[in-house]
Each structure stands twice: as C-alpha cells, then as structure tokens.
Biopython code that builds the backbone (N, CA, C, O; Angstrom):
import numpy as np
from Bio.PDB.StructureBuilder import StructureBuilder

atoms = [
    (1, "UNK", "N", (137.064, 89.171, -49.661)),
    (1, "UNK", "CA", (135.777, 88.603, -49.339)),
    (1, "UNK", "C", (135.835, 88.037, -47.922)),
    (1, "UNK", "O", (136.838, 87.417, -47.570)),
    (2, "UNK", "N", (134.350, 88.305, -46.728)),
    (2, "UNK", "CA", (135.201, 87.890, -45.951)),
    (2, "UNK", "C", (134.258, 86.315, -45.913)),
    (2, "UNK", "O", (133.116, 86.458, -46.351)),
    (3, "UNK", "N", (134.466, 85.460, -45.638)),
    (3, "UNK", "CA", (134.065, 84.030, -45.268)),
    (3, "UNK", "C", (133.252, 83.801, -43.992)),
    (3, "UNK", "O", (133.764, 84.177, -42.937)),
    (4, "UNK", "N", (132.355, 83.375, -43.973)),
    (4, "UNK", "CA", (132.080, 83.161, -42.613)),
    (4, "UNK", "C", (131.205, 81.650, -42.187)),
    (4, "UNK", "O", (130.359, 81.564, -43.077)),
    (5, "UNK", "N", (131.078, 80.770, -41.500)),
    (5, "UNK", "CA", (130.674, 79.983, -41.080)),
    (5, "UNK", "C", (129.570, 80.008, -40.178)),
    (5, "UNK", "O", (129.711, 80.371, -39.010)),
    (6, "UNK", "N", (128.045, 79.496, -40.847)),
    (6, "UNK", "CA", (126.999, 79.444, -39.746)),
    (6, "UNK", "C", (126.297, 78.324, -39.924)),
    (6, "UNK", "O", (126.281, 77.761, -41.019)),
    (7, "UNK", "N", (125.766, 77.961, -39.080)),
    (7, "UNK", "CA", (124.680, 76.233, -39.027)),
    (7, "UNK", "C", (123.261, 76.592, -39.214)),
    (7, "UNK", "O", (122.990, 77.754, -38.913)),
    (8, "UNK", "N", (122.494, 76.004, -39.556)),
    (8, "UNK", "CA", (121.159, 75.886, -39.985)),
    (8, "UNK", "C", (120.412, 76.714, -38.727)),
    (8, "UNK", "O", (120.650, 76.297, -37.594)),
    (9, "UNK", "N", (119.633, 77.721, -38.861)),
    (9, "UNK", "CA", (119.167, 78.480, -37.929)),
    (9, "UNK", "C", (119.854, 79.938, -37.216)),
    (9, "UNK", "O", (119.393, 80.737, -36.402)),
    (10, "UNK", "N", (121.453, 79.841, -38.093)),
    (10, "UNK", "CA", (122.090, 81.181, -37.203)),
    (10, "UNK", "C", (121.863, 82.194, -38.627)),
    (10, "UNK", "O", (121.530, 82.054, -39.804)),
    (11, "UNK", "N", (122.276, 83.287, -37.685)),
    (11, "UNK", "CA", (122.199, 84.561, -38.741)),
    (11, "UNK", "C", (123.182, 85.515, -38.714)),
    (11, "UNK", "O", (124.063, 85.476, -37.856)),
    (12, "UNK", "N", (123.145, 86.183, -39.371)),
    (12, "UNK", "CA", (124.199, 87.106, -40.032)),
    (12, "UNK", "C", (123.344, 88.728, -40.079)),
    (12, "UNK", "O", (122.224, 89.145, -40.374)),
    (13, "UNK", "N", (124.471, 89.206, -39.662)),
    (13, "UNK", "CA", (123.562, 90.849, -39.687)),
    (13, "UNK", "C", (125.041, 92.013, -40.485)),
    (13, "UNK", "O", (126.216, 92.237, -40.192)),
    (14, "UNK", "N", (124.001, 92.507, -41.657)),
    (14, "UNK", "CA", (124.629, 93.224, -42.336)),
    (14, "UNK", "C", (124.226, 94.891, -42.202)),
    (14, "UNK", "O", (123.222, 95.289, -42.792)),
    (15, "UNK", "N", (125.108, 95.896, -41.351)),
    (15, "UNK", "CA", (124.397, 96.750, -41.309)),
    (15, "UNK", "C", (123.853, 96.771, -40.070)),
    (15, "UNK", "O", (124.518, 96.414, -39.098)),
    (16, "UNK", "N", (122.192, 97.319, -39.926)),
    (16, "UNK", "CA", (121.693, 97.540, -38.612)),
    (16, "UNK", "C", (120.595, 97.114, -39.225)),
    (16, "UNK", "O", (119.569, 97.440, -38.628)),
    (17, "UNK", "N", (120.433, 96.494, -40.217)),
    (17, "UNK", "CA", (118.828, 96.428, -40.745)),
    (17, "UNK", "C", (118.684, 95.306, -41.512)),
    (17, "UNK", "O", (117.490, 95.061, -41.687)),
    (18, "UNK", "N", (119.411, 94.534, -42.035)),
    (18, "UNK", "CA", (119.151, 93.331, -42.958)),
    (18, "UNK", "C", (120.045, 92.248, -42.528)),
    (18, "UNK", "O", (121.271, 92.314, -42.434)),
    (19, "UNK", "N", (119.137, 91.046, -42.230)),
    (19, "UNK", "CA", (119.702, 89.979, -41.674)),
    (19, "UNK", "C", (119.701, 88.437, -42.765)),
    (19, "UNK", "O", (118.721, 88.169, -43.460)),
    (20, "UNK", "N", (120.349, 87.986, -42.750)),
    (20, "UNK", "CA", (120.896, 86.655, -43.223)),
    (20, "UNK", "C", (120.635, 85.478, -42.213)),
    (20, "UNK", "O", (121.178, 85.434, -41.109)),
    (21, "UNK", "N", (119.774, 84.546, -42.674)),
    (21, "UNK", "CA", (119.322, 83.542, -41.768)),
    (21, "UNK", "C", (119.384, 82.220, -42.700)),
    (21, "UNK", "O", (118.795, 82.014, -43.761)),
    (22, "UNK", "N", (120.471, 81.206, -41.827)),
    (22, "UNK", "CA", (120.766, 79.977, -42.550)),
    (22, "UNK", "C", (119.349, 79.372, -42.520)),
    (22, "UNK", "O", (118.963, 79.121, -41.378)),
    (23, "UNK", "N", (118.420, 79.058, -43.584)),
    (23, "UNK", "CA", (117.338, 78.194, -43.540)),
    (23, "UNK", "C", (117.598, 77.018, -43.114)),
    (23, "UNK", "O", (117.388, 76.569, -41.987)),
    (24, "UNK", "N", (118.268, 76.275, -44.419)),
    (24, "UNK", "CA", (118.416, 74.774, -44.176)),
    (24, "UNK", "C", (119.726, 74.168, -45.104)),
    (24, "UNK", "O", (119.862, 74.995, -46.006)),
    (25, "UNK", "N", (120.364, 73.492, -45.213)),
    (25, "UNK", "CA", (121.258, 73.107, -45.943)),
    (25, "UNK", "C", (121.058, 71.274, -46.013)),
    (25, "UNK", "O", (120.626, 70.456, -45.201)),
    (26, "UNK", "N", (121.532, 71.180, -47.211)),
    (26, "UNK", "CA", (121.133, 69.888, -47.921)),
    (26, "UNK", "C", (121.834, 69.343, -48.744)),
    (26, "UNK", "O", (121.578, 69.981, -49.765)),
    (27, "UNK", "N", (122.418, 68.730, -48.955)),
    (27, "UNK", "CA", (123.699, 68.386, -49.805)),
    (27, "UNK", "C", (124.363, 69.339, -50.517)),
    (27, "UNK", "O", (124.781, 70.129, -49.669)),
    (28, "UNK", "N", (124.603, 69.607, -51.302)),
    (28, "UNK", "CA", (125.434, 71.215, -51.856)),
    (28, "UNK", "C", (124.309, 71.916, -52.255)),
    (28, "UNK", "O", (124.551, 72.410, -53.356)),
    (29, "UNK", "N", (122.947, 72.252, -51.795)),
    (29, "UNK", "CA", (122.283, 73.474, -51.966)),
    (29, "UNK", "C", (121.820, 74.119, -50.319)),
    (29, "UNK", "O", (121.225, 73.359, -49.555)),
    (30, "UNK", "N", (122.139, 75.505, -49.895)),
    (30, "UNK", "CA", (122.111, 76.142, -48.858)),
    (30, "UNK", "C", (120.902, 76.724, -49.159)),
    (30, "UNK", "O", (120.891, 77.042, -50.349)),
    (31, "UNK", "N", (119.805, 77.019, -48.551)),
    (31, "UNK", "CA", (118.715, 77.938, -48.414)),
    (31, "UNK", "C", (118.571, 78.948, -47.345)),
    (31, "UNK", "O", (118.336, 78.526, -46.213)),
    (32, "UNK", "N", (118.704, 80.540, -47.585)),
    (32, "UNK", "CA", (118.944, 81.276, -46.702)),
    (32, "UNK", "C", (117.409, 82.696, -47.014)),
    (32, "UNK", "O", (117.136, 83.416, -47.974)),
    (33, "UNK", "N", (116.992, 82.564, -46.095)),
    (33, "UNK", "CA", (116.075, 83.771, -45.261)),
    (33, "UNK", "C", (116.764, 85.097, -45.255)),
    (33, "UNK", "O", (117.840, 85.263, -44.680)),
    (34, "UNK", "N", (115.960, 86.296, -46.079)),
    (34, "UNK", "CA", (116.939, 87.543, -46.268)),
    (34, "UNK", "C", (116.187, 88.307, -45.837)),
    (34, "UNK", "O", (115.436, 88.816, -46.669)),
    (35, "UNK", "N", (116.046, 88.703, -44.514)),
    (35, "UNK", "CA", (115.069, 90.413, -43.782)),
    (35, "UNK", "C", (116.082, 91.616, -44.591)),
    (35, "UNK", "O", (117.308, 91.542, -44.669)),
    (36, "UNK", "N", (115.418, 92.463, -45.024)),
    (36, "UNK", "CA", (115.832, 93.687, -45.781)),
    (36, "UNK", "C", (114.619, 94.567, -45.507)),
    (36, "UNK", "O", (113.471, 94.125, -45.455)),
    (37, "UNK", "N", (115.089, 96.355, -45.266)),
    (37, "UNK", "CA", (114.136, 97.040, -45.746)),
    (37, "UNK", "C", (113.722, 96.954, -47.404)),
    (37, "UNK", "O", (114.298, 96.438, -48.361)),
    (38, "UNK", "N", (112.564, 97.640, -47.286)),
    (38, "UNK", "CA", (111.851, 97.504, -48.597)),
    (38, "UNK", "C", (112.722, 98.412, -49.804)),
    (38, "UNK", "O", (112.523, 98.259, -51.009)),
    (39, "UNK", "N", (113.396, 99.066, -49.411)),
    (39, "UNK", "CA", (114.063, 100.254, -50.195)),
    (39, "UNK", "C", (115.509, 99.365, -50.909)),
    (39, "UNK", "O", (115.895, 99.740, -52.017)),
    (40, "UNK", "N", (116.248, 98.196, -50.201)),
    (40, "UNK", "CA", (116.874, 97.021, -50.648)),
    (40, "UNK", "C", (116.798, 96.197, -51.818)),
    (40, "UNK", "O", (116.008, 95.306, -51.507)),
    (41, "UNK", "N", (117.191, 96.006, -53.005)),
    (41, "UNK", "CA", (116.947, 95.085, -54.179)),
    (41, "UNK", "C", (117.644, 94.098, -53.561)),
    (41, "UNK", "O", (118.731, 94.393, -53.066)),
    (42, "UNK", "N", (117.113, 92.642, -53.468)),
    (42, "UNK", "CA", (117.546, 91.405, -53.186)),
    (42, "UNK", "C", (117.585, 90.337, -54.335)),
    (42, "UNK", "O", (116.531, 89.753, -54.589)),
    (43, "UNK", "N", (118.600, 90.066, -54.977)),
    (43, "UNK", "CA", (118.417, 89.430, -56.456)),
    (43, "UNK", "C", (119.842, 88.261, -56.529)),
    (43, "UNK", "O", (120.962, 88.508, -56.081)),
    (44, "UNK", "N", (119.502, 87.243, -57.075)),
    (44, "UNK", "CA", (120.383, 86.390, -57.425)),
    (44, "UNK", "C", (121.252, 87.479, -58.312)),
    (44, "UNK", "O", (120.966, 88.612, -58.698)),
    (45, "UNK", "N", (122.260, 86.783, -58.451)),
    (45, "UNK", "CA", (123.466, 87.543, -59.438)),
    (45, "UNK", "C", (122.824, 87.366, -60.769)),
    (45, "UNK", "O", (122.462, 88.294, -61.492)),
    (46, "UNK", "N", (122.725, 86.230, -61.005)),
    (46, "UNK", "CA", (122.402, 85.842, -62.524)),
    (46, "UNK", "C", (120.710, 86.926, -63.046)),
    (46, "UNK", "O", (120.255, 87.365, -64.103)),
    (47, "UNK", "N", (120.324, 86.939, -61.701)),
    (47, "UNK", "CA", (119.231, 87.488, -62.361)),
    (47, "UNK", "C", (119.261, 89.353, -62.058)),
    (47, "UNK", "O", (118.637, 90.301, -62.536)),
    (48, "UNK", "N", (120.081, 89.238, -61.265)),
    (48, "UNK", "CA", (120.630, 91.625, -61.393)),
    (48, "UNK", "C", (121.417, 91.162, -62.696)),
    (48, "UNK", "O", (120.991, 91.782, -63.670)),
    (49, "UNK", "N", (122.615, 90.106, -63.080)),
    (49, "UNK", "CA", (122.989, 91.159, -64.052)),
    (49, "UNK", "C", (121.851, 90.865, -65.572)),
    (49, "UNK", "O", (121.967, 91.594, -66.557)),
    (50, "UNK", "N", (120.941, 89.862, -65.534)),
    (50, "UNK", "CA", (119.677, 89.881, -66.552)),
    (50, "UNK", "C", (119.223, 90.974, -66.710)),
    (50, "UNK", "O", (118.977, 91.407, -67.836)),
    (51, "UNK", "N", (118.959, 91.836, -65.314)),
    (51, "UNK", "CA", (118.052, 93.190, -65.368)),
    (51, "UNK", "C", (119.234, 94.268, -65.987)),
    (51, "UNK", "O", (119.059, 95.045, -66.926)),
    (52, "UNK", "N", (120.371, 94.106, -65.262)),
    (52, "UNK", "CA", (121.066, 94.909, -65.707)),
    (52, "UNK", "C", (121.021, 95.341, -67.106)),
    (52, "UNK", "O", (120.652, 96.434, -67.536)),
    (53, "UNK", "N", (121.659, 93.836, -68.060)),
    (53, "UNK", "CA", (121.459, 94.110, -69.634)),
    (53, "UNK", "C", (120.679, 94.774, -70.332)),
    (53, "UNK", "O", (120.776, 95.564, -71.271)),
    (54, "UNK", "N", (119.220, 93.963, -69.223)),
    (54, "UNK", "CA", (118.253, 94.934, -70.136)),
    (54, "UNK", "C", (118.148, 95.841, -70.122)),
    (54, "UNK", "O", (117.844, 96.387, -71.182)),
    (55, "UNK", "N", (118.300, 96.544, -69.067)),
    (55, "UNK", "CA", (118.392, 98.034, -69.152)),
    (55, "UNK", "C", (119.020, 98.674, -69.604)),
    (55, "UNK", "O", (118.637, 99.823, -69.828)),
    (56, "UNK", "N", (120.672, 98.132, -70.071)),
    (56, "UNK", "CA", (121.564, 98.749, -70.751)),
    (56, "UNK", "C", (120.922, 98.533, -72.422)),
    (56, "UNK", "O", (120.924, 99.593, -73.049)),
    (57, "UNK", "N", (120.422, 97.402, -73.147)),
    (57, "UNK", "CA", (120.072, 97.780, -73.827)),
    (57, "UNK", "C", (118.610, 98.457, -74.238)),
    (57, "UNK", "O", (118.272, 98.632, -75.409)),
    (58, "UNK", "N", (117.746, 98.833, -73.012)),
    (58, "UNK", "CA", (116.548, 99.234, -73.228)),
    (58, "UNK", "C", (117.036, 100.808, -73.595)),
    (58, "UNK", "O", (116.342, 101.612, -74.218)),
    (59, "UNK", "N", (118.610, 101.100, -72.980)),
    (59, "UNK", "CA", (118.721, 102.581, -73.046)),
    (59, "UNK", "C", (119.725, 102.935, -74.211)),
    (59, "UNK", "O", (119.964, 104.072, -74.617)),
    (60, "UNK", "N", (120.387, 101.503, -74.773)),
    (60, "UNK", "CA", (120.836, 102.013, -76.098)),
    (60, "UNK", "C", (122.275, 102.046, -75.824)),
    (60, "UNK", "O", (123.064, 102.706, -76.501)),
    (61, "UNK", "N", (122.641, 101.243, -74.709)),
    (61, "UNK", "CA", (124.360, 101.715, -74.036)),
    (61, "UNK", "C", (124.865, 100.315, -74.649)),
    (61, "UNK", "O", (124.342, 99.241, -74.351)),
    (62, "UNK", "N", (126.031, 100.465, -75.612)),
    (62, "UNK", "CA", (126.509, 98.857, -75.720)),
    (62, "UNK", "C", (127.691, 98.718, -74.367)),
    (62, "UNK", "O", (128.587, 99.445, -73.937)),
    (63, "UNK", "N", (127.136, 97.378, -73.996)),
    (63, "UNK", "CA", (128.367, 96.808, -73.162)),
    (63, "UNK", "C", (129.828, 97.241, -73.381)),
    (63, "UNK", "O", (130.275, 97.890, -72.436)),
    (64, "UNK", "N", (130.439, 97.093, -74.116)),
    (64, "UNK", "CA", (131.874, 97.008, -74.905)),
    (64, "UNK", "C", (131.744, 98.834, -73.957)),
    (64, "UNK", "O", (132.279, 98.868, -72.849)),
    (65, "UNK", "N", (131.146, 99.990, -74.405)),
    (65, "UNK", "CA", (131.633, 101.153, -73.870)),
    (65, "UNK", "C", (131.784, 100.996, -72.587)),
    (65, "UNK", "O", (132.912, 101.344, -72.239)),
    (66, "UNK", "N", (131.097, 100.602, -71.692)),
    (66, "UNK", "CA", (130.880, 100.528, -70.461)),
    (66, "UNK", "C", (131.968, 99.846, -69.691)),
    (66, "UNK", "O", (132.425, 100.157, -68.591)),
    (67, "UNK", "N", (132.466, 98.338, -70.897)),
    (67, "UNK", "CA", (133.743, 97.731, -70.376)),
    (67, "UNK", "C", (134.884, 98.447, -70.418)),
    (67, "UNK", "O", (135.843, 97.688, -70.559)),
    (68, "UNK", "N", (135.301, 99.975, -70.335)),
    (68, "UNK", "CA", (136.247, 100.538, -70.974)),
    (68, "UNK", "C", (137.212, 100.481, -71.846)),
    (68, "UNK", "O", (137.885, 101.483, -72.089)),
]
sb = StructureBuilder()
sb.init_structure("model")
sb.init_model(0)
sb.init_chain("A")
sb.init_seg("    ")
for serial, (resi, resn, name, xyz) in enumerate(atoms, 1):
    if name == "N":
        sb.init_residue(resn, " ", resi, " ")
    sb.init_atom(name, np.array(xyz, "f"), 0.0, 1.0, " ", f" {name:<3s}", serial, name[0])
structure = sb.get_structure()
C-alpha cells in the first residue's frame, strides 16, 4: 500500500483522469473531493461490498464457493 501525506486543499492524481482532493480534516474524520470519469464506480468499501452481496445473492452464488 503506498502511504502518502497531503494537507487540506492538496491533491492526488490517480491515472490521468481522477483526482483526490483533501477537503478538510477535523479531528479523526478526513473529507476528500473525488473527480472521476463517469464510467468510474466511487463507493465506500462497506457499501461495494453491500452491493457486492447482493448481487451475489440476487444471482444465486453462495459466498463459501467463491471463498475457494
């Protein structure tokens, strides 16, 4: 993973097209600004792997196979 250090207002560029912009930071919660093309899913973790599940069980796949 790599780590990186930025202050309120710098940004981060992933790619040639989607940028990472420190909003604001506030005691231990960071708020960050995400430019992405539209073709990009931008999702908290907790909430891709929510979608994920569901889709695994909307299609009938149990977890356990998938975990090999």
């Amino acid at each position: 993973m790599l780590v990186l250090t930025r202050k309120p207002k710098e940004t981060l560029i992933i790619g040639e097209d989607i940028f990472l912009t420190v909003i604001s930071v506030e005691g231990d919660k960071v708020k960050i600004g995400i430019e992405a093309p539209a073709h990009v899913s931008v999702h908290r973790l907790e909430v891709y792997e929510a979608i994920k599940r569901q889709n695994q069980e909307s299609a009938g796949i149990s977890p356990q196979l998938l975990a090999g």
